[in-house]
Structures are given as structure tokens and as C-alpha cells.
C-alpha positions in Angstrom: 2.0 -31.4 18.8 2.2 -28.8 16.2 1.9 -24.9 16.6 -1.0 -22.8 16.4 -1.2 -21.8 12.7 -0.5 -17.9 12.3 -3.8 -15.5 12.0 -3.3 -11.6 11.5 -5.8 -9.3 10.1 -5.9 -6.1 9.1 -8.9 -4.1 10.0 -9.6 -0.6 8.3 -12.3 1.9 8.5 -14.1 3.2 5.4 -14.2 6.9 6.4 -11.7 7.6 3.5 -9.1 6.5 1.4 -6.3 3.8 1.8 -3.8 5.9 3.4 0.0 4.9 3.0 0.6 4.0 6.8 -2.7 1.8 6.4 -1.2 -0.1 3.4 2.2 -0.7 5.3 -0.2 -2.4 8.3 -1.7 -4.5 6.1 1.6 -5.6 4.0 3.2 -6.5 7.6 0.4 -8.8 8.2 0.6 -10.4 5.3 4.4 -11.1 5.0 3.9 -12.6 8.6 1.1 -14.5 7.8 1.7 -15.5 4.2 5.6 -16.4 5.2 4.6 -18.7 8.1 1.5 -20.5 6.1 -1.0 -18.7 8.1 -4.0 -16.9 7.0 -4.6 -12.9 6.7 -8.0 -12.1 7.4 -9.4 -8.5 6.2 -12.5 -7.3 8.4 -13.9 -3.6 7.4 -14.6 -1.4 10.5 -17.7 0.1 9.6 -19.6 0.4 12.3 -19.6 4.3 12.0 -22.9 4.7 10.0 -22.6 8.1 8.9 -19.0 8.5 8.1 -18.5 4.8 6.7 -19.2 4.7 2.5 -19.1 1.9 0.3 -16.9 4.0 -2.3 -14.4 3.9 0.0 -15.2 0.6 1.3 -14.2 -0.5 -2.6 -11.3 2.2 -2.6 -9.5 -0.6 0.2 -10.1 -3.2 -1.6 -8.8 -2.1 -4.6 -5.8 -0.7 -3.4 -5.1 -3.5 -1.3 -5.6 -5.7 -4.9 -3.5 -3.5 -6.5 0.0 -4.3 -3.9 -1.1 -8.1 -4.3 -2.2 -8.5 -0.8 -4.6 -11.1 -0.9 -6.9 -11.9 1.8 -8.6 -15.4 2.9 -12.3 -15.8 2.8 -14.7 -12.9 2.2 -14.0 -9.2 4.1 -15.9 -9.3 7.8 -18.3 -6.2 7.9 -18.0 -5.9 12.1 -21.0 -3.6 12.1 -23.0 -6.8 10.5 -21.7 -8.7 13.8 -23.4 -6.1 16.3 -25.5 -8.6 17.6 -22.5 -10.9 18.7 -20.7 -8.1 20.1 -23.8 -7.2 22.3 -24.1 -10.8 23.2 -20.9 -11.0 24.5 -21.2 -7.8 26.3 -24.3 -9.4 28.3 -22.3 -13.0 29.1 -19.8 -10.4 31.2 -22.5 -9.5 33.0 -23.3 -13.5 33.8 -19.6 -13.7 34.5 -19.9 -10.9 36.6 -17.0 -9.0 35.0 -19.4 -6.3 34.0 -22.4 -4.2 35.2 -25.2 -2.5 34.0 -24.9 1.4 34.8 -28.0 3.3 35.4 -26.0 7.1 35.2 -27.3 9.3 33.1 -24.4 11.6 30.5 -25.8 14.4 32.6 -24.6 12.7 35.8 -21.4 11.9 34.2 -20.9 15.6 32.6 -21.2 17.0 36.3 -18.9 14.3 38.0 -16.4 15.5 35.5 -17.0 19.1 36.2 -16.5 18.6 39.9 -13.1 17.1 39.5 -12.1 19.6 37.2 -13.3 22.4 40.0 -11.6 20.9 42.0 -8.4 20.8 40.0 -8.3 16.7 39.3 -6.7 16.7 35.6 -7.4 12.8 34.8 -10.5 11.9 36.1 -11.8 8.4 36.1 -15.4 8.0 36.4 -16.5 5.8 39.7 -20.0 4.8 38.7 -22.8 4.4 41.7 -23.7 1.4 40.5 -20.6 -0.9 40.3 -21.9 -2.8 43.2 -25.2 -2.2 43.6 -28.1 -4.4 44.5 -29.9 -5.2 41.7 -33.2 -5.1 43.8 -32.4 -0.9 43.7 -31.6 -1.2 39.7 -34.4 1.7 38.3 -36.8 0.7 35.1 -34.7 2.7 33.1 -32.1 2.5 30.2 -28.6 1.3 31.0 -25.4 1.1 29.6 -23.2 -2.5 30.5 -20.1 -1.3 31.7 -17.0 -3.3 32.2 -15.4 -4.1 36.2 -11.8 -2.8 35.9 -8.9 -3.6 38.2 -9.1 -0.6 40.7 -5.4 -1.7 42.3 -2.2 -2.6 40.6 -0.6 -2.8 37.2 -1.9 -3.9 33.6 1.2 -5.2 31.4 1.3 -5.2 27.3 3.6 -7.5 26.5 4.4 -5.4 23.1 6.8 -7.2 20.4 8.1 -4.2 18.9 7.4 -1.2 21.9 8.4 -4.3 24.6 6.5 -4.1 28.0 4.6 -1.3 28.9 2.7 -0.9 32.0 -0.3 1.0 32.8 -1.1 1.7 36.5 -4.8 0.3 36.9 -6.4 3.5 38.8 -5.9 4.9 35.3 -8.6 2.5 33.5 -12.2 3.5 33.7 -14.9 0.9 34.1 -15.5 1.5 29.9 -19.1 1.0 28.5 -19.1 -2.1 26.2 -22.6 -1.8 25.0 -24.2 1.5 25.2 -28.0 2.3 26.4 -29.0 2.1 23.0 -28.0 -1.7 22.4 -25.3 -0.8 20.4 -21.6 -1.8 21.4 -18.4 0.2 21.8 -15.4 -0.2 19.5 -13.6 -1.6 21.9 -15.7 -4.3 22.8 -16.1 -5.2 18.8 -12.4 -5.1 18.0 -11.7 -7.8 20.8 -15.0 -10.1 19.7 -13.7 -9.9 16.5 -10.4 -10.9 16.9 -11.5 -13.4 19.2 -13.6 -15.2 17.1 -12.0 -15.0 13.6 -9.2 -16.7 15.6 -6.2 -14.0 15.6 -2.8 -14.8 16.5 -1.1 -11.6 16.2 -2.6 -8.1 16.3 0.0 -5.9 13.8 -1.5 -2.5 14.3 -0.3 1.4 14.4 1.4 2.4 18.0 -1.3 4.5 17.9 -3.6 1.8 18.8 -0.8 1.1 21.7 -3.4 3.1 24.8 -6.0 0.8 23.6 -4.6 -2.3 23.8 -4.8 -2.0 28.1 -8.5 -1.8 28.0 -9.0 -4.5 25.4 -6.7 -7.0 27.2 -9.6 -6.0 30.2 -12.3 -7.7 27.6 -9.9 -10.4 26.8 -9.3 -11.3 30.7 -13.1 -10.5 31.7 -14.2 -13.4 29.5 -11.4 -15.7 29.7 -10.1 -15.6 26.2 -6.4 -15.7 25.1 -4.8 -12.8 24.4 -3.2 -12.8 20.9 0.9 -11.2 20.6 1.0 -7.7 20.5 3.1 -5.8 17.8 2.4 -2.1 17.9 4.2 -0.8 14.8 5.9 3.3 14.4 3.5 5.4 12.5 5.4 6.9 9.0 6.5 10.9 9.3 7.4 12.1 5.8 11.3 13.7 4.5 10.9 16.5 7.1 9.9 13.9 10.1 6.9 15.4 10.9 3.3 13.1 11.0 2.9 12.5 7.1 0.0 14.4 5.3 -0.8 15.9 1.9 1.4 18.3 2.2 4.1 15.7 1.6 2.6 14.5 -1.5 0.8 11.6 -2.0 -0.9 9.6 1.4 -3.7 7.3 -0.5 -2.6 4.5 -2.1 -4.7 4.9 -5.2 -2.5 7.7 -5.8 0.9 5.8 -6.0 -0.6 3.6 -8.7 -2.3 6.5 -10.2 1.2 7.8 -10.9 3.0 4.6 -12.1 5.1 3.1 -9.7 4.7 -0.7 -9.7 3.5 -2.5 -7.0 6.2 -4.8 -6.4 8.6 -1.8 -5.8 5.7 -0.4 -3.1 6.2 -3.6 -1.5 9.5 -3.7 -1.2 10.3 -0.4 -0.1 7.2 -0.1 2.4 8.5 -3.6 3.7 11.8 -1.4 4.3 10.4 1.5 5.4 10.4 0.6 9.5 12.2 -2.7 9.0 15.6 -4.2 8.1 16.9 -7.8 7.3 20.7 -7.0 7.4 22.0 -5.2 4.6 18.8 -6.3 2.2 17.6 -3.4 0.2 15.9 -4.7 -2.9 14.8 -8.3 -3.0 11.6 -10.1 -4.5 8.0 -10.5 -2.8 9.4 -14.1 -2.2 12.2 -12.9 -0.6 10.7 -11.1 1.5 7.9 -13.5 2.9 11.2 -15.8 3.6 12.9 -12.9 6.0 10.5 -11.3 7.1 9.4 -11.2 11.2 8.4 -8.9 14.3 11.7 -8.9 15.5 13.1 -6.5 12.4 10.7 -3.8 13.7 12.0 -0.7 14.9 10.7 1.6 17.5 11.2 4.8 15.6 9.0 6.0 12.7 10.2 6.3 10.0 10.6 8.8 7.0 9.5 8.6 3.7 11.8 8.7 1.3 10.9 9.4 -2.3 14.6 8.9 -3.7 14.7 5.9 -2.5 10.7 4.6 -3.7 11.9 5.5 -7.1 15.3 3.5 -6.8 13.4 0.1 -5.3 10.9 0.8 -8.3 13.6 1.0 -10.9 15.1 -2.3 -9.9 11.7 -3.6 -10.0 10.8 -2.1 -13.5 14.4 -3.9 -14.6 13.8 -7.0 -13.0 9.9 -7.7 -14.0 8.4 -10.0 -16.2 7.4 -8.2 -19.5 3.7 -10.1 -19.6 2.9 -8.8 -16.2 4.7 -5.3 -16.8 2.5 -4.9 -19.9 -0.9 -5.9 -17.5 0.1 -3.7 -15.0 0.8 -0.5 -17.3 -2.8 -0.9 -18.5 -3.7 -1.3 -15.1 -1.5 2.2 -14.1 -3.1 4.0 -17.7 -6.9 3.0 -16.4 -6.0 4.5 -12.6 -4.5 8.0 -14.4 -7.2 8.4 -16.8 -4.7 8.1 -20.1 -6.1 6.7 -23.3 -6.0 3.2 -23.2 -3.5 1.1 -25.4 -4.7 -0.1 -29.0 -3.8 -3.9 -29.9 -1.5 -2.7 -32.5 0.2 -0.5 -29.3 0.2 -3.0 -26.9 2.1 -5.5 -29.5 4.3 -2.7 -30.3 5.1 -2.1 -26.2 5.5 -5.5 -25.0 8.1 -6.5 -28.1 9.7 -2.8 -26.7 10.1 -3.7 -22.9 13.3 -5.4 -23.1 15.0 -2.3 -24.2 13.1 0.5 -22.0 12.3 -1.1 -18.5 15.9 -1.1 -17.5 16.4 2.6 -17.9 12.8 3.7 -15.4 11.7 4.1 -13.0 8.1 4.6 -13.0 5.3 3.5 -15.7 5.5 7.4 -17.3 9.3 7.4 -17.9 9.1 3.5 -19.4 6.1 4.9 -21.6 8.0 8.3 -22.5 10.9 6.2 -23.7 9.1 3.5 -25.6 7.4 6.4 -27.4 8.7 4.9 -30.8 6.9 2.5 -30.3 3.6 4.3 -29.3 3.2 6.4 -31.7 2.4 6.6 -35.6 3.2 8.2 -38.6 4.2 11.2 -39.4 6.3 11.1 -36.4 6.3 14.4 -34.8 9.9 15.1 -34.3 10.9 17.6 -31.5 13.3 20.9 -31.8 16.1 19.2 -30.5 16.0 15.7 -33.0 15.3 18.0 -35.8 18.3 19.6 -35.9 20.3 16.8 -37.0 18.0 16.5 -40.0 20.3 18.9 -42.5 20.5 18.0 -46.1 23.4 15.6 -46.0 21.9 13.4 -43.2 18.5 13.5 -45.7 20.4 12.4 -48.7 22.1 9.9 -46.3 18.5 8.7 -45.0 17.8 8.1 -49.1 20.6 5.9 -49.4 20.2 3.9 -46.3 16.4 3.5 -47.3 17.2 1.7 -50.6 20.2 -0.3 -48.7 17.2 -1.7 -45.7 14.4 -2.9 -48.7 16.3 -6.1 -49.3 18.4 -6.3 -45.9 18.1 -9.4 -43.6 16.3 -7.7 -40.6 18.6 -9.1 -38.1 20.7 -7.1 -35.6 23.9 -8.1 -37.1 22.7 -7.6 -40.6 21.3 -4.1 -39.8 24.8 -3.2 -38.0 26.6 -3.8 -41.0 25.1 -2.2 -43.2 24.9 1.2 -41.0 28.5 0.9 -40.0 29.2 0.3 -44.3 27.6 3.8 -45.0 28.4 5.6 -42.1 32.3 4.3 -43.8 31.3 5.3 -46.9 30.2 8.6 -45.9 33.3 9.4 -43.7 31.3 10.1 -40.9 31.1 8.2 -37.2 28.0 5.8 -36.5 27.1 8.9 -33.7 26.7 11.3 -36.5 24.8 8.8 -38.3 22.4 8.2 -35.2 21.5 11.4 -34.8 19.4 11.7 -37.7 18.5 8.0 -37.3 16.8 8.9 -33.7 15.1 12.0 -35.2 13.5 9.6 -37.5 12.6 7.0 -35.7 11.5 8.4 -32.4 11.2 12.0 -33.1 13.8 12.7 -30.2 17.4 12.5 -29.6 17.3 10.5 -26.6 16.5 7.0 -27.5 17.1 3.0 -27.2 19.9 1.8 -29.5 18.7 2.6 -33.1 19.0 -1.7 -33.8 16.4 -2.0 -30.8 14.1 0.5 -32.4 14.3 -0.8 -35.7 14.0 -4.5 -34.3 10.8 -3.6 -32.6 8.8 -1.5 -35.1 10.0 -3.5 -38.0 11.3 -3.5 -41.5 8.5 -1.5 -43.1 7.6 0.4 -40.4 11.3 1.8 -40.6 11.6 2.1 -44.2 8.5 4.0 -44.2 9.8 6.5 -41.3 12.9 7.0 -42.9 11.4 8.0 -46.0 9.1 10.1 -44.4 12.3 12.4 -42.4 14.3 12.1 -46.2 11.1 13.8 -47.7 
């Protein structure tokens, strides 16, 4: 008999953007869902009408598109599902595991009050009408509330937090469905995972207090109750709860800035979890190792050394087709000028020779600048310098010796390393003016890469330039 194929989900609200913590959720679902052969479902929260906007309903999905996280079917709208949450809500009542409540919020308000008076801190509300006759039930509105355990213990069976128990004079009868028709989030969340068949809720421990009053709903109506994994929230470098003030939180912003996404993926797989001593590995790597049990209980920090280290392997390690889609992707997300076809030829014959040495899409760009750019180069204070009147001269004679040359590395050393001889000078002081020429600045690639890439008139015709 074989084992119930994985489900997860992830299940964000479009009140704003795709926070950083959000993204992590979602990436742990997948690696436990994509590694086992299992489906990742995406449902979109938005039952909150007035906070809820389809701008940022498409800011998710595009930042989720952006990591690579791909989800199975089409995106669940759970407010579009209302009236199977309010069904469900009224078979409790058939089962008798809920009951309608006839109190008004002004009733409520002044049960509160009196406990307060009278110096109760945690009140739960005992409604009248838990076990009423329904012969006394008013024409009136009511809310369908749900029958919580009044005696013992509720226990989460967490994978990462472990057991936690929650005494059961602590749970309120909660409202499922409200007078209005409309249900509670508490009663959605468990419908939904219910019926789009979900193995394994991967949330925030911040959803932890919740999970005892929706293991109620899952009890009241005799469904199974999917594993728990309730996953440390991210602090940032100082440990406190990560906000702006740290730097970037939305997603959108990480690609905004250039880092690639497979270098987000493999340090927010790290960030929380550990495989042994594994630090950098591939997306394929990681669906093989990854599982619940590597979760830690602590949250953890972020760490923007270390994003910028993963991302530099990354850069290093990538395939130069997809780098070159995904820079176009990172110029569109900053608002730079997009590439021309005669730019994006020049860049993706450059990768080879600037990928290794970046970390992030602007520093690969800044370096393959010889590539980007056109004539006259515009040649900094610092190059410029090392265009005197002997390395001009010198810049002639090369010219003349590159017209007929073979435009082969080997071919191109030679003759270089020939008039550097001839001029008594080292091949650094013949570089120099080289660089200046060719990239405008006097941190470059090798002067053979550059020359390789932009070509034998292209060179000529930047060398004659600096010589003029």
C-alpha cells in the first residue's frame, strides 16, 4: 500500500508585499513537497475586503516566479470559497459540535467588563446558549459558534516546536460563521486545507496559538489532522523582529537589487536549517536533503555577508543563457535601460570572464562594462593616468602589429609579450594603458578576455582612439 502523496501549501494574504519570512514559508514547502514528488498548492488569503488588492495579489506571484517556486494548478482565492466554509460551519451544527449563539457584542462587551472588575485577566466567554433549547432560540441573528472541550488538555503534535499543550479551559467556544453569514479565518483556513488535501501545514510559529483552535474544527468534523511544522520567524543582524530598518523585507526588493534567485534559495534554505556542514549546493541538491527534521527552534538572523557569498558562488556557478535572462529580468525590476541586441551579444560572449568575480547582477554589470559600452570610451581619472606619451606611441605600434594578427589568445599573447620585449618594459606596464583603453578603468578582466570578446575591430578602433 503506498504512502499518502505529500501536499503543502503556502497561503498568503494580499495586504502588502511579499515579505522575506513569507518567501522562506513558501520555499520550505516546496523543497518538502517538490523533493518527495508531492504537490505545493498556493491559496491567496483574501478574504479581508478592504485591505486585500490585486497589485499586491500579483506582487506574490511574481515574486514567488521570480525564486522559481512553482505551484500546481491555478492560486485558490479562499474568499471565492465563502460559501463552503459557511456550509461546513452549518454541518457542525447537524453534528452537534457547534451552536448557534443568540448574544449580542453588547452582551459580550459587558461579560468582559465584569471579569475585568472583578480582576479576571483571561476571560473566556461562557455563552447562554451553549445548551439551550432550541424551542427558546429568539427570531433574531446569530452567530454559529463552535462546542470546545471545557476539561482537559489539547496537544499539537508540532515537528519542529515538539508537543505543546494547551489546557482546554483556555479555548473559547470561537464563532465559525458570524451573524452576517460570513465565516471566521479560522474556520476557512481548516476547510481549506481540508479539502485541497494538505499533508503538512509549514507555517510561521506565529501561527503556533492557532493551530489548538483549528485542530477543534478538525476534530468537530471528523477530519484528519495534517503534521504540524511551526517554523522560527527571521530577526535581522541585531536579533531583533526584522523590519525596514534592517534593509530590504519584500522580496521584490532583493531582485530589484541583483542578487540571483538561486543564491536566495540557497541561503533562505540555510537560514533556519542545516544538512551537516552543507553551505552552498544547487536547487537539486537541496530538494534531495532537504526535511522537517533540519529545522531549528531558534530564529534566525539575517546575514547579509553571508547572502552575498551564497550569491557569488551562484553567479560563478550559473549557466551563462540563464544568467543573461535573469539580468534582463534584474535590469526590468530596477528600472535600468534595457540591453540592446548588440549589448546583450556583447554580455553573454563576456560572462565567462566576469561572473566569477560578483556577487550581485550590478558588480557582474560594472565589470563587464567593456563590453557595454561604446566608443569613445570614457576613460576614468585613475586609467588615464597610464596614458603618457610613450604608452600612446606604444598603443600606435601595437595597433599596426593587431591589423593582420590571428585573433587567437595565443596569437594576441605573443605579440603583446614581443613589444612589451621590445620596449623594455613588463607586460603590467603595458596593461595599464591597455585597460585604460579598452575599458576606461584600471580594474579589468585579463586584457586577452577583453579583446577576445569585443573583437579585432572593435579593439583596433579603441586603441586608436586612446593613441589619438
Amino acid at each position: 500500500m503506498s504512502a499518502t502523496p505529500v501536499v503543502t501549501r503556502f497561503a498568503p494574504s494580499p495586504t502588502g508585499y511579499l515579505h522575506i519570512g513569507g518567501a522562506r514559508t513558501a520555499l520550505f514547502n516546496w523543497l518538502f513537497a517538490r523533493g518527495r514528488g508531492g504537490k505545493f498548492l498556493l491559496r491567496i488569503e483574501d478574504t479581508d475586503r478592504e485591505r486585500s488588492t490585486p497589485e499586491a495579489t500579483a506582487a506574490i506571484l511574481q515574486g514567488l516566479t521570480w525564486l522559481g517556486l512553482d505551484w500546481d494548478g491555478d492560486a485558490i482565492s479562499q474568499f471565492e470559497r465563502r460559501d463552503r466554509h459557511a456550509e461546513v460551519a452549518h454541518q457542525m451544527l447537524a453534528r452537534g459540535t457547534a451552536y448557534k449563539c443568540f448574544s449580542t457584542p453588547e452582551e459580550i462587551a459587558a461579560f468582559r467588563a465584569a471579569q475585568e472588575a472583578a480582576g479576571v485577566s483571561y476571560a473566556v466567554f461562557q455563552s447562554p446558549w451553549r445548551d439551550a433549547d432550541p424551542a427558546t432560540y429568539p427570531d433574531a441573528p446569530y452567530a454559529i459558534r463552535m462546542k470546545a472541550p471545557r476539561t482537559g488538555e489539547t496537544k499539537i503534535v508540532d515537528t519542529v516546536q515538539g508537543t505543546v499543550t494547551v489546557r482546554n479551559d483556555q479555548l473559547d467556544d470561537m464563532i465559525v460563521l458570524r451573524s452576517d453569514g460570513t465565516p471566521t479565518y479560522m474556520l476557512a483556513v481548516v476547510v481549506d486545507d481540508h479539502d485541497m488535501g494538505v499533508t503538512h501545514v509549514i507555517r510561521g510559529d506565529d501561527h503556533l496559538n492557532n493551530a489548538a483552535r483549528q485542530q477543534m474544527v478538525y476534530d468537530a468534523m471528523g477530519w484528519a489532522i495534517p503534521v504540524w511544522a511551526h517554523i522560527p520567524l527571521i530577526h535581522g543582524p541585531d536579533g531583533k523582529k526584522l523590519s525596514k530598518r534592517h534593509g530590504a523585507t519584500a522580496v521584490g526588493d532583493y531582485q530589484a537589487q541583483g542578487y540571483p534567485a538561486a543564491g536566495m534559495r540557497n541561503y533562505l534554505t540555510r537560514l533556519g536549517w542545516a544538512h551537516g556542514d552543507a553551505e552552498l549546493f544547487t536547487t537539486e541538491q537541496a530538494l534531495s536533503m532537504f526535511g522537517l527534521e533540519g529545522i531549528g527552534r531558534s530564529p534566525a538572523r539575517l546575514d547579509f555577508k553571508k547572502l552575498e557569498s551564497t550569491c557569488g558562488w551562484h553567479l560563478a556557478q550559473g549557466e551563462d543563457a540563464a544568467l543573461l535572462h535573469e539580468i534582463e529580468g534584474y535590469l526590468a525590476a530596477a528600472e535600468r535601460p534595457a540591453l540592446t541586441p548588440n549589448q546583450r551579444d556583447l554580455l553573454f560572449r563576456a560572462l565567462y570572464c566576469v561572473k566569477d568575480r560578483a556577487k550581485t547582477f550590478p558588480e557582474l554589470l560594472d565589470k563587464a562594462r567593456f563590453a557595454l559600452t561604446s566608443r569613445p570610451v570614457d576613460i576614468d581619472e585613475a586609467a588615464g593616468k597610464a596614458l603618457d606619451a610613450v604608452s600612446r606611441g606604444i598603443l600606435k605600434e601595437l595597433t599596426l602589429r593587431l591589423q593582420s594578427a590571428s585573433w587567437t589568445k595565443d596569437a594576441l599573447e605573443s605579440i603583446l609579450t614581443e613589444v612589451a620585449t621590445a620596449h623594455g618594459i613588463g607586460f603590467g606596464k603595458l596593461a595599464a594603458p591597455l585597460r585604460a583603453a579598452l575599458a576606461g578603468r584600471s580594474a579589468t578582466p585579463s586584457v586577452y578576455d577583453m579583446m577576445l570578446v569585443i573583437g579585432q575591430d572593435e579593439t583596433i578602433a579603441r586603441l586608436q582612439d586612446a593613441a589619438a
